[in-house]
Steps between C-alpha positions, in 0.01 A plus 500: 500500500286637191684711293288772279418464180688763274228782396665582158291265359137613588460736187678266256180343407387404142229643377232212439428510130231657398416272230470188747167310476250608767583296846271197554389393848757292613356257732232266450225431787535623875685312750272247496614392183878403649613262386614265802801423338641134469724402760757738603351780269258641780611823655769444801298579812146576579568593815482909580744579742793339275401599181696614221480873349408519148499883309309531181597806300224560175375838379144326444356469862265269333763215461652612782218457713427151314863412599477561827192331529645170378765533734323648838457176620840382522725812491534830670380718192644881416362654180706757341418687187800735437848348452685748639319505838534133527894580462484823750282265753765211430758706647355548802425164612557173464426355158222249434500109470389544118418782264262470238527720263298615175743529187309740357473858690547807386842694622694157597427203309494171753900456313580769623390473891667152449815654389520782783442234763784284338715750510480549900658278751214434724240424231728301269322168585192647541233252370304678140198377410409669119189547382423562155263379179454306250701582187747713669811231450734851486378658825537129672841459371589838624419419857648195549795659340515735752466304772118337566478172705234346325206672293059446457326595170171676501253400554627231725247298766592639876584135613808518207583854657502347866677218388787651330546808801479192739776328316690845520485475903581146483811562295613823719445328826744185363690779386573677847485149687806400297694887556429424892616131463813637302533752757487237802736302292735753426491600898559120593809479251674819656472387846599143399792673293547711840533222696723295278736838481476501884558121559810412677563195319592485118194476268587365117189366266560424144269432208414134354859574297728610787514825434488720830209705566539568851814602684404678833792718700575280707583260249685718262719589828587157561598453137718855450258672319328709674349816272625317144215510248562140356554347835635136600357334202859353374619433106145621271292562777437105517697353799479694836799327706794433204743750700497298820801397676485128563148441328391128370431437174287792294229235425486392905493877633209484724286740290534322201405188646157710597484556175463127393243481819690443794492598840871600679497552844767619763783510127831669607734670218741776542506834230780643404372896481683758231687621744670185588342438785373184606135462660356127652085508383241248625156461361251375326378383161144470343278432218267738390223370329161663268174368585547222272791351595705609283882695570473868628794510569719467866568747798840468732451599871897603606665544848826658530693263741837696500480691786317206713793260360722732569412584875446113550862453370627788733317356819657120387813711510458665787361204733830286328719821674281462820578118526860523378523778796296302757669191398817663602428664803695360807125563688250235507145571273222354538147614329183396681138555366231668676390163684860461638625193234853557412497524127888554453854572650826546376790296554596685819209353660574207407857510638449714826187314593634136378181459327459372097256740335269196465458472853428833522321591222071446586542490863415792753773463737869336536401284766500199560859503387559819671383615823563867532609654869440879668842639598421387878473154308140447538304394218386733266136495426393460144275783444733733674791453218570776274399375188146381667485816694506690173242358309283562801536851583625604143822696690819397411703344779881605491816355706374189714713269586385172575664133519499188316550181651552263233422140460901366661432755824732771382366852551583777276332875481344679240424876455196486355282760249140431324344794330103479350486524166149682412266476160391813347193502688706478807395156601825248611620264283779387653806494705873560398740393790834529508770405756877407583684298729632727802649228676842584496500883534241402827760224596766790460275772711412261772904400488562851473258588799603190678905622477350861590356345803766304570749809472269696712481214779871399438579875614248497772660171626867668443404785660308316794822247490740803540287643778470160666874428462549867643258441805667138518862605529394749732297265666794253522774771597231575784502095599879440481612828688237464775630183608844589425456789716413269811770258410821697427389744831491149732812425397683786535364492826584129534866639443551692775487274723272678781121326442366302802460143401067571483618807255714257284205200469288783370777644277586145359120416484445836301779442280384133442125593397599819296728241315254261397284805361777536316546143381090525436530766280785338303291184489170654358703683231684245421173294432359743331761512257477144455147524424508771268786318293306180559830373674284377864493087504268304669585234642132328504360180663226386731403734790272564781406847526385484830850428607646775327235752650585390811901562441425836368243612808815381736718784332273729468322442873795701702454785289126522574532411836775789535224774312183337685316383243318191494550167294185296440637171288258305372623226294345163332726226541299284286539754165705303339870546324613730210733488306762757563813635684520507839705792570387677244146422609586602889640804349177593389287429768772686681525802311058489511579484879747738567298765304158467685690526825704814387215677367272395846506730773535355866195351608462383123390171399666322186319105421637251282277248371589190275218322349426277211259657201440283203783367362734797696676576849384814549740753758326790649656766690300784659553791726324749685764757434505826278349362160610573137399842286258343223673698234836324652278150498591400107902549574557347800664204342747783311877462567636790654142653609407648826162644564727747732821598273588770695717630742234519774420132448461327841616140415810356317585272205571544140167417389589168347317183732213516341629519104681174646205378652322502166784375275576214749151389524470510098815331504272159651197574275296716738327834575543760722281785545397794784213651633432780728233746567681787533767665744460385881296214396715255492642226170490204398751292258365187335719220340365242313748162437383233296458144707749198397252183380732244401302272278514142390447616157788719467699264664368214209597757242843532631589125487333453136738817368807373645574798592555668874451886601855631640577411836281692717239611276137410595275454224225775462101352496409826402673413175337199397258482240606850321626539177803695492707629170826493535731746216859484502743437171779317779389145432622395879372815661131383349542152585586560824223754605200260321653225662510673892123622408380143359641364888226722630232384247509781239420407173767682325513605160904597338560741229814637382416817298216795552327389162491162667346643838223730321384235354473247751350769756258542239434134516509357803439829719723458780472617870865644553721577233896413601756671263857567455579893403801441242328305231654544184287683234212641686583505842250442837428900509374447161350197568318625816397809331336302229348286746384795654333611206288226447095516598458353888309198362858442225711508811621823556478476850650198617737552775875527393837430650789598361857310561807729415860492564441868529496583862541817543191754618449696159477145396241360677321814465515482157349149503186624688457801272522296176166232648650237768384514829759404651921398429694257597892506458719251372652256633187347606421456824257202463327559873453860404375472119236222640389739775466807243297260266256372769478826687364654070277233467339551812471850505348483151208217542715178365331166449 
């Protein structure tokens, strides 16, 4: 902005002396006599609309008018003949380019006009042209004293005049081009100073001598000395970096080695600050370098590493913590990446899985060294595990359990967790799983739910028990008195003497039949005791069943005939023998018999058929008479049950033929089994007895052992060709039972210990498992649970007998609880333990 000239000086003229010579015209020739200047002399532009202003001030309009003349062409021309308006006019404007001035006015002297302008700040550099004459050496010193550019003596040729103004314009436009470049400069250098104060790294430059000219904020921070005057310079202000904590040598600190012209890149150091602190700085060193090559000095870029150094140190820490913790978890952890590959698991994993981290460690799944199993034992498919299940629907997966079959066939069960892990843009990057072996507290729930079930069904069966044995010794009271009552009244009768002889046959024929009721019922729970304490002997050997069937249908036929119901025999002669007893045989087909007909109302019919099927006799008994309740169907075989318990029931007995049906017909290796429609629609009882089919073989086998089944034991073909495994710690006892099972053709394998068993079941998977109960150590219930326990396909369900001196009922209960299918008490009897074996392996798809 102009500022105005002071006015104080517009009436402080000098008079012009009045003695001066008279004024001379200044100027010789018109503008045509220019002189064109050499080069660089001409005025600086010819061109109108950028011309630059020139003022003449001179009293005489003459030379005024001359001046402007020799100017016109170039310049923008003002004439001005009174000082003081030139000064008033100054103020209200812009100043000119150049002012040429006459020294000699009257009022103000040219001097002084030079001296007011001086003395104002926005015509200090104000280009002055003087003009004055020849001979006037005083006046000329007087203006350039007080402050004229350059002056022209009169008379002067107009070219001189143009030539020196146009230098004037020349000089003041090189003049302002250098202020604006100084200005630019000056701008550049605070906004490069800005930015180096802003800079969040350390900025250091020294001269060519080391002495620091540059220290930014940042860099005085990282040094201590933030807001000291003499900043980090070190010892004279010559080395910056003689405090640090650790540094190398003073002549290999990375800025001086800049200063002899090297380049440091990535340098580390630590700085001990004032304060005692320590900081860690990174950076780098450089040259700087003048145009000609020659030293300039060097500049230090600096990072401050502490707090990065220190937060890497904490998260070393912190992931050493997580892996000391991890590493001592009792759960297995196992990391997988966002493809699935197992990148890492702790030794857990290792140990509940059975795996070596190297086998897991790149692969996306355990198998094939682990196959893992639903709880219903079906596989589990792969996508659908936890850890896979995760990384595809990003939700975490909580509390599965799932199993693991590992690579010997044992089957253990994991509770399983896998939980995403996300980036910060949410994307998945992985998979933490986590997991621990559940098999024994599911072992202990299922043996807890299994002894709950038990508990529950052990009362139901005690209860049921106690209200059979209630309805039984009812049922029996009702049995014994009834005929009782008919024989103790025919006797008293008998007595007295007075019965005709017809009333006396029929008292002695009452008493008779009432008494072999009695003897009946006294038979049949007699055998059933026997049975249940596995007490009843067979004594077995080659039969006809036909023959038997026909003995039984002559007890049974005066008993039908008597009620009017109908026998229709039909009987194979050519079936073939079994291999049984007799009269324990008749006393089934009797007991079949006698129940059709007493269930058969008169007019009934009740057939008997004997036939061969397969490799069987087969026994059917049917009857037209009132049927069995389906819901009774399932315990028909049941000691002690009647479908009709009560005292309305129409027909006698204790409920007991058919239990001893069943057990007797087990007793030989068969079946038996019923049928009926419903009530009024008659039964039917089926029993199955396996055909006797001595074979040359067997007999071969016999003579090569040297050793003889007892005396009336026929061998067993169902036997031959299975694999048996025999467990019992009684040397004899084992010797003897593989030797009566090789007579038959077994191939018989002998331990003496459960450790010894397990692993030859595992082996040579066996088709009936024979063991003794009181083995020391672990004892058959343990061995048959552990059997049990084993996968189908490991042989947890081969079929089981168990031999036990241990006869009683809770005993053989017990047995069949624990896994055997069936017991067998000691001492052996050899006909019974080959019929139990044969009748398992049939039922259960043998060789």
């Amino acid at each position: 902005m102009t500022q105005p000239l002071s006015m104080d000086f517009l009436s402080a003229g000098v008079a012009r002396d009045a003695s001066a010579p008279p004024r001379r015209s200044g100027f010789m020739g018109d503008s045509g006599g220019r002189c064109a200047g050499e080069a660089g002399n001409g005025p600086p532009s010819s061109d109108r609309a950028g011309r630059a202003v020139v003022w003449i001030l001179d009293d005489s309009p003459l030379e005024a008018e001359m001046a402007a003349r020799a100017l016109a062409a170039a310049y923008e021309i003002e004439v001005f003949s009174d000082a003081a308006a030139m000064l008033e006019r100054m103020t209200g404007g812009d100043p000119p380019d150049v002012l040429v001035l006459d020294q000699m006015m009257p009022g103000m002297s040219g001097s002084d006009v030079c001296s007011v302008l001086r003395s104002n700040p926005p015509t200090v550099g104000l280009p002055i042209l003087i003009l004055t004459v020849a001979g006037q050496e005083q006046d000329l010193v007087e203006g350039l004293t007080a402050g004229a550019d350059d002056y022209v003596v009169k008379p002067c040729p107009a070219a001189a005049l143009s030539a020196r103004v146009g230098a004037l314009v020349r000089s003041k436009r090189l003049r302002e081009r250098a202020e604006r470049a100084e200005q630019a400069a000056a701008v550049e250098r605070d906004l490069l100073r800005a930015l180096i104060e802003q800079s969040g790294v350390g900025i250091m430059a020294t001269d060519e001598r080391g002495v620091l000219r540059i220290c930014n904020r940042e860099a005085q921070r990282q040094h201590g000395v933030l807001g000291r005057s003499n900043g980090p310079e070190g010892p004279g202000g010559r080395r910056l970096l003689a405090a640090e904590c650790c540094p190398p040598p003073l002549d290999d600190s990375p800025l001086e080695r800049a200063l002899r012209g090297e380049r440091i890149e990535n340098a580390r150091w630590r700085v001990t600050r004032s304060d005692g602190s320590i900081r860690a700085l990174a950076g780098t060193a450089s040259p700087l370098r003048h145009a000609d090559g020659s030293s300039a000095g060097a500049v230090l870029i600096t990072r401050d590493q502490t707090d990065a150094i220190e937060a890497e140190r904490a998260l070393r820490e912190s992931e050493e913590r997580y892996r000391v913790i991890i590493s001592a978890l009792e759960e297995g952890i196992t990391l997988q990446d966002a493809a699935g590959v197992i990148r890492t698991a702790n030794a857990s994993a290792e140990r509940i899985l059975g795996m070596s981290l190297d086998e897991l460690v790149g692969s996306t799944t355990y198998g094939p060294f682990l196959r893992m199993l639903r709880e219903d034992g079906s596989p589990f498919p792969h996508e659908m595990l936890p850890a896979n299940l995760a990384l595809r629907t990003g939700e975490p997966q909580s509390g599965v359990t799932l199993g693991v079959e590992r690579r010997d066939g044992t089957i253990f069960w994991l509770s399983v967790n896998a939980r995403p892990l996300h980036t910060a843009d949410g994307a998945i990057a992985g998979v933490v799983t986590s997991f621990f072996d559940v098999t024994a507290r599911r072992r202990a729930e299922e043996e807890r739910q299994s002894l709950l079930s038990a508990a529950q069904a052990a009362r139901r069966e005690a209860e049921a028990a106690s209200q059979l044995k209630d309805e039984f010794l009812a049922t029996m009271s009702h049995e014994l008195r009834t005929p009782l009552t008919a024989v103790l009244g025919w006797i008293r009768m008998l007595r007295t003497g007075k019965l005709s002889e017809d009333r006396r046959e029929k008292a002695l024929e009452t008493v008779e039949r009432n008494a072999q009721a009695q003897a009946q019922l006294v038979d049949d729970l007699l055998d059933i005791s026997r049975i249940m304490a596995g007490k009843l002997r067979l004594d077995v050997q080659p039969i006809e069943l036909a023959a038997v069937m026909e003995a039984a249908l002559e007890v049974v036929r005066p008993a039908a005939d008597a009620k009017g119901v109908r026998l229709e025999p039909l009987l194979d002669p050519g079936v073939g023998a079994v291999s049984g007893d007799a009269g324990r045989l008749q006393q089934v087909v009797w007991n079949l018999l006698s129940n059709a007909v007493k269930f058969t109302s008169r007019g009934g019919v009740v057939r008997v058929r004997l036939e061969r099927v397969d490799a069987s006799a087969e026994v059917v008994v049917s009857d037209t008479g009132q049927g069995i309740d389906p819901a009774f169907l399932p315990y028909v075989f049941e000691q002690f049950r009647q479908a009709d318990s009560g005292t309305t029931r129409k027909h006698g007995g204790l409920g007991l033929g058919l239990t001893i049906v069943k057990s007797l017909v087990e007793m030989h290796g068969g079946t038996a089994h019923a049928t009926s429609e419903g009530r009024g629609r008659g039964a039917t009882f089926t029993v199955r007895l396996p055909l006797t089919a001595p074979s040359q073989r067997l007999g071969q086998r016999r003579r090569q052992s040297g050793l003889e089944l007892p005396s009336g034991i026929e061998p067993r073909p169902e036997l031959d060709r299975l694999n048996i495994l025999v467990v019992d710690d009684e040397e004899d006892t084992r010797e003897l039972v593989a030797a009566m099972l090789e007579q038959c053709g077994a191939h018989v394998t002998a331990v003496a210990s459960t450790a010894e068993a397990l692993a030859a079941l595992r082996a040579l998977q066996p088709d009936v498992l024979v063991s003794d109960i009181a083995i020391p150590g672990e004892d058959g219930y343990e061995l048959i649970r552990k059997v049990r326990a084993l996968p189908a396909r490991g042989g947890g369900r081969t079929p089981a007998v168990a031999l036990t001196a241990y006869a009683r009922t809770e005993d053989r209960m017990r047995a069949l609880r624990a896994g055997f299918n069936t017991h067998v008490p000691k001492p052996i009897d050899p006909a019974e333990l080959l019929a139990v074996i044969a009748n398992l392996a049939r039922t259960t798809g043998g060789p």
